[in-house]
C-alpha positions in Angstrom: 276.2 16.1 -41.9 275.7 14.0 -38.4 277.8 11.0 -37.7 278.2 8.4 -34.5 281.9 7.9 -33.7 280.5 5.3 -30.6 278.0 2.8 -31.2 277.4 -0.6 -29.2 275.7 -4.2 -30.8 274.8 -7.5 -29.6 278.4 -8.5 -29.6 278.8 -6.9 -26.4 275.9 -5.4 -24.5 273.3 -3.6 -27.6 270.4 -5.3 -28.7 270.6 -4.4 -32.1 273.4 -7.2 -34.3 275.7 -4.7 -36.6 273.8 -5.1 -39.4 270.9 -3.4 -37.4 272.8 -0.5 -36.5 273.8 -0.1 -40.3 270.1 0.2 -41.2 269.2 2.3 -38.8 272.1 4.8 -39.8 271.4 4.9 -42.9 267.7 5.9 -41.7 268.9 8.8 -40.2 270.8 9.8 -42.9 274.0 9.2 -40.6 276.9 9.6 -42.9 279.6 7.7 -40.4 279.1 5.3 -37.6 281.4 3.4 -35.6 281.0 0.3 -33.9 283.0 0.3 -30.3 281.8 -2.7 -29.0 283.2 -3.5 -25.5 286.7 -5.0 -25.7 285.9 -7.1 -28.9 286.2 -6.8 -32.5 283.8 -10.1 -33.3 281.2 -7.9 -34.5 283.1 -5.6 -36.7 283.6 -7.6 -40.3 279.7 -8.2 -40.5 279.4 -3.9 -39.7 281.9 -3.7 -42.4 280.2 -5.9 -45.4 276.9 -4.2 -44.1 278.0 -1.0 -44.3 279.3 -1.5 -47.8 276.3 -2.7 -49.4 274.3 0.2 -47.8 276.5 2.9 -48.7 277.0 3.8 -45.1 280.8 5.0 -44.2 281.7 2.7 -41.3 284.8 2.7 -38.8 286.3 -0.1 -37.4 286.5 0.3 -33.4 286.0 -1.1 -29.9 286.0 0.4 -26.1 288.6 -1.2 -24.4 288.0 -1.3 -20.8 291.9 0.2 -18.6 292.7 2.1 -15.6 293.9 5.0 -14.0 295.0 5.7 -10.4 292.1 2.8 -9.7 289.5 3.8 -11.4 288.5 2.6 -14.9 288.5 4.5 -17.7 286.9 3.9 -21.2 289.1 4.0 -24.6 287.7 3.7 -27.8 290.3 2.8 -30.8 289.1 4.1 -33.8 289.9 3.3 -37.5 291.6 0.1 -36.7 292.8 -1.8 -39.8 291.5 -5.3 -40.4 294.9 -6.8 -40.3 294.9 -5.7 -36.3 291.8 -7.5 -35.6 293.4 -10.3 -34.6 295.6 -8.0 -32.2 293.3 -7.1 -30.4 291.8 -9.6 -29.2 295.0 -11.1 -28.0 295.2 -8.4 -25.9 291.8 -8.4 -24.5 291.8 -12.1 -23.8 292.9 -12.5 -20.9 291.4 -9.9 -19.9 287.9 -11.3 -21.0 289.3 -14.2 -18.7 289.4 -12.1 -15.6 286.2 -10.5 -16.5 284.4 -13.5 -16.9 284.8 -15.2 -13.5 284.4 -11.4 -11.7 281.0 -12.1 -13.3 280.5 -15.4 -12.9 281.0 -14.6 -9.1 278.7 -11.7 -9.3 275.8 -13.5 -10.6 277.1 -16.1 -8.2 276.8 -14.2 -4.6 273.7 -12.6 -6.5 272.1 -15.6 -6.5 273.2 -16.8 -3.3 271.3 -13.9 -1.7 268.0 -15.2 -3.7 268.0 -12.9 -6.6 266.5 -15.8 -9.5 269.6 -15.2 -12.3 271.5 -17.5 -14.2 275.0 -17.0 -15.8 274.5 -19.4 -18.5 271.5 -17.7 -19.6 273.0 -14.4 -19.5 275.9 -15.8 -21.9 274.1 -17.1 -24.3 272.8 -14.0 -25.0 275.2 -12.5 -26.5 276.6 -13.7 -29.9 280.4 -14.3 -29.1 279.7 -14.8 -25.0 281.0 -12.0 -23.8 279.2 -11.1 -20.2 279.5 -7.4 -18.9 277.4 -6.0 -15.6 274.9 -4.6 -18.4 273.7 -7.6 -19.5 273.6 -8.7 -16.0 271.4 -5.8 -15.1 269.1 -6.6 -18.1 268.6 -9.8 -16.1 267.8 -8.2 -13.0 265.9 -5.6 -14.4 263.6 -8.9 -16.5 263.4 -10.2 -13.0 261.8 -7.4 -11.5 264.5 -6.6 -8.8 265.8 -3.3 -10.4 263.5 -0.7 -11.9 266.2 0.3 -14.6 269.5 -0.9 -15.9 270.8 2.5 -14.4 269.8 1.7 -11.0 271.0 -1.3 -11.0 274.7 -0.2 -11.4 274.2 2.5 -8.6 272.6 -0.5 -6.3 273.2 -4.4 -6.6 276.4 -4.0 -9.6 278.1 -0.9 -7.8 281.5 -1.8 -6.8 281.5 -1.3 -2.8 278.1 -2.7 -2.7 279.5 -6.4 -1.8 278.4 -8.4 -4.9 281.1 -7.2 -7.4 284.4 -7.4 -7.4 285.7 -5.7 -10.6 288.7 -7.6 -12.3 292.2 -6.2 -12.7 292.3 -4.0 -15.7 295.0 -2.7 -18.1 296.9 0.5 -18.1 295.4 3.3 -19.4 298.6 4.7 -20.9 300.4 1.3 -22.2 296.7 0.5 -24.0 296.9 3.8 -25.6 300.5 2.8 -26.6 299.5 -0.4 -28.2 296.5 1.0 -29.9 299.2 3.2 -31.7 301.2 0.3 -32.7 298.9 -1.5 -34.8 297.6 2.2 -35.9 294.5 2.7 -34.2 293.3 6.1 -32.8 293.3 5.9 -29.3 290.4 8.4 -28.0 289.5 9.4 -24.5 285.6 7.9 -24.0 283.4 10.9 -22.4 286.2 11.5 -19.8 283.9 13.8 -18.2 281.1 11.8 -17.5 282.7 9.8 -14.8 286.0 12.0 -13.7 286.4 15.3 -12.2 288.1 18.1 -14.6 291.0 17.9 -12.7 291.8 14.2 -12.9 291.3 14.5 -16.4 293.4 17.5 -16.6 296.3 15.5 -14.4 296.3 12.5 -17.0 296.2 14.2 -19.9 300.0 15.0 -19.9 300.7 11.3 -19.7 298.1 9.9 -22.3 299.1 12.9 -25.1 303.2 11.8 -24.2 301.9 7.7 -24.7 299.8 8.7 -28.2 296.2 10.0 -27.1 294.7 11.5 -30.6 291.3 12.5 -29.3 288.9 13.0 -26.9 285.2 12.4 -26.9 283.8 15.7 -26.4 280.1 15.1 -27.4 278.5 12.1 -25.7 274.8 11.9 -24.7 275.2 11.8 -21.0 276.8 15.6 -21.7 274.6 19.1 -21.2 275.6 21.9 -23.7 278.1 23.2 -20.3 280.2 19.7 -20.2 280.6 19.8 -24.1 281.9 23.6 -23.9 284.2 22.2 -21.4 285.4 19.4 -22.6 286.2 20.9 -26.4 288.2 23.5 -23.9 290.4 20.5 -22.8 290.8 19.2 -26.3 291.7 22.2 -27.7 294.2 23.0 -24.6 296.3 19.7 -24.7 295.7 19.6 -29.1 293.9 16.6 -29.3 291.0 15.9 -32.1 287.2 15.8 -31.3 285.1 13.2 -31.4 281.3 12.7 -30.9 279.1 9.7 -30.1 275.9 8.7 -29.0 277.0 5.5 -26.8 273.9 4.0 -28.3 272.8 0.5 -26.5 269.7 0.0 -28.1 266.8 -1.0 -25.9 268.9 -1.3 -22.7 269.7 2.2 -22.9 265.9 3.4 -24.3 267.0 6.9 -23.7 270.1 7.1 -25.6 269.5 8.3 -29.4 271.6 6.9 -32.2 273.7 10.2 -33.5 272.5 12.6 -30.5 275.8 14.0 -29.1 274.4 15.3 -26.2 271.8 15.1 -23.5 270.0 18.2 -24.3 270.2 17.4 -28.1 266.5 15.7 -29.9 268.2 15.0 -33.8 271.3 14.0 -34.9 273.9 16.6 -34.2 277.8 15.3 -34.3 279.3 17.1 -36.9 281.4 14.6 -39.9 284.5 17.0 -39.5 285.5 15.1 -36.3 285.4 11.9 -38.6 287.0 13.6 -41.3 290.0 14.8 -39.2 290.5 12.0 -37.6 290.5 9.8 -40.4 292.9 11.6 -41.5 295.1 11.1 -38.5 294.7 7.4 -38.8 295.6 8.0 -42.7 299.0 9.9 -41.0 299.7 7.3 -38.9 
């Protein structure tokens, strides 16, 4: 039976509020969805009531933003229990702090340079005000300066490009760490998507020694090749699969809710991964 271990809603940068998502996995006869909403948790008790009065197995989760030798990696912590809610977002406040003035000087030089968008606007767009570069490129995109959200990451919101200045970030390693102390699973978002093999290869060492439990190895920015390859490196350094979509909703109108990879049309993330790794958080 298909599942979605990665899922985003309006409380960061979807379009579709938790309950949405709920409905539409239970359309597709999803049988386990996650919400990973970027470096929040505001979204996750309405998922959770949803999700119980639908019948739809839900996980508790969020993509916290760290890095690594400079560059910024994704984690998702998955199955995290409700009394940790309010752990994490102690630790992401302050990084929410950070994040919020890079982007409010973003939008700033943006607009300095003519380009017609306003922060406030882009704020209150998003239930709990959380701003990320995606909402920022819906703006741009409404505007008609961009022809896609995608481009405009690799044009005005690419780091290098003189408009954004991305803020400090934490660890990569020490978040795993804490994700295991409130009994999270910490899990490797489609490492392969933005990394070479051999980076990923040269941190995994570290991040199995600080907790890792899994690694995203179906994601839909994957061909059938990067999945083979990145199953290899889960199975190499014994670390548990997971699967997920990375569904946005309409900002990502080519991303399908439970389609783990790029050459995939239906739902196609097996409910083992969810299985096993439910029962890791279960072991924890």
């Amino acid at each position: 039976m298909p599942i979605d271990l990665h899922l985003h809603s309006t409380h960061s940068d979807g379009t579709l509020t938790p309950a949405e998502i709920i409905a539409m996995a239970k359309s597709l006869g999803l049988t386990a969805v996650a919400l990973t909403d970027h470096n929040t948790v505001s979204g996750l008790w309405d998922f959770l009531n949803e999700a119980e009065k639908q019948g739809v197995t839900a996980v508790a989760g969020t993509e916290l933003s760290t890095v690594y030798q400079g560059q910024e990696i994704h984690l998702l912590g998955l199955f995290i229990p409700t009394e940790a809610f309010a752990a994490v977002t102690a630790l992401t406040e302050d990084y929410l702090t950070r994040k919020e003035q890079s982007n409010r000087d973003l939008v700033a030089r943006l607009a300095a340079d003519g380009y017609r968008v306003d922060y406030n606007a882009i704020r209150a767009s998003t239930p709990d005000g959380n701003v990320n570069r995606a909402l920022i490129a819906k703006a741009l995109l409404a505007g008609g300066y961009v022809p896609s959200v995608k481009a405009a990451f690799h044009t005005l919101l690419g780091e290098g490009m003189g408009y954004y200045t991305p803020p400090t970030r934490p660890d990569f390693f020490d978040t795993i760490r804490f994700l295991r102390s409130i009994r999270a699973v910490p899990v490797w978002a489609h490492p392969l998507q933005y990394m070479e093999e051999a980076t990923v290869r040269q941190a995994l060492p570290r991040a199995v020694e600080a907790g890792l439990v899994g690694m995203e190895v179906m994601h839909s920015s994957y061909d059938e090749t990067t999945v083979t390859s990145a199953k290899a490196l889960a199975d190499e350094f014994g670390l548990l699969c997971s699967g997920g979509s990375d569904f946005h909703g309409a900002v990502k109108p080519d991303v399908y809710m439970g389609v783990g990879s790029r050459e995939g049309t239906s739902p196609n993330i097996p409910d083992g991964y969810c299985e096993a790794l439910r029962a890791r958080a279960e072991a924890l």
